[in-house]
N, C-alpha and C positions, 0 to 999 in steps of 0.2 A: 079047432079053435082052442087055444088056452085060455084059463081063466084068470081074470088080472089078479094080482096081488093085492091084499088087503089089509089094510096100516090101519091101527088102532087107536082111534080119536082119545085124548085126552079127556076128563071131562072138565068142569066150569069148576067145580069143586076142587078138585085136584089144585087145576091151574090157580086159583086164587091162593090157596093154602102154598102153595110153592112160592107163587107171588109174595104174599107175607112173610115167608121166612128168608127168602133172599134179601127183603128190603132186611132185613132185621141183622140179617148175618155181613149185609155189605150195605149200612144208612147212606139213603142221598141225600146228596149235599142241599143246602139251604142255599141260597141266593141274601149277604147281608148279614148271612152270620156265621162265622169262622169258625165258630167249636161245634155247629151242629152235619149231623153226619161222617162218614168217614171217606180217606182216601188210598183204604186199602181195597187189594184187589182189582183186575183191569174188567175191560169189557169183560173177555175170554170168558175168565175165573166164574164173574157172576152168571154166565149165560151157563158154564160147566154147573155149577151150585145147580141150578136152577133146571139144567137138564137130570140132572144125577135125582134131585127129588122126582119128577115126574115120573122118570124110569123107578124108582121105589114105592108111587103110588101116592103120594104126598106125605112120605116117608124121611126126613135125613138125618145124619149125623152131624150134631152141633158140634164135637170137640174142635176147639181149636186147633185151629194149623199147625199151630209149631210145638202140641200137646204130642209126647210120644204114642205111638201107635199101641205098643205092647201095655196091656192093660195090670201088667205084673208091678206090684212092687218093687221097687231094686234095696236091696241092705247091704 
């Protein structure tokens, strides 16, 4: 007999704390109001954000997208 494989729940904590920063990092949109929320990022993107924290532990990296990666100065 083998024994099943075993996948590691999330907790409730986590998952909230993930929650909160995905809405934060991609706002939804308001119903009526035009300037609130944004309409960057697809499903995909926020489902990736949102898996990438969980996989960190309710851990992420804020910098912007289009912020260079290398953390060096250039002169």
């Amino acid at each position: 007999m083998i024994a099943p494989a075993t996948a590691s729940a999330i907790t409730a904590e986590v998952a909230r704390t993930c929650d909160a920063a995905a809405a934060k990092a991609f706002p939804p949109k308001q119903v009526g109001n035009p300037a609130a929320g944004s309409s960057k990022g697809s499903a995909k993107e926020r489902r990736d954000y949102f898996n990438k924290c969980v996989a960190n532990n309710g851990k992420v990296d804020d910098a912007p997208a289009d912020a260079p990666q290398d953390s060096k100065a250039k002169n």
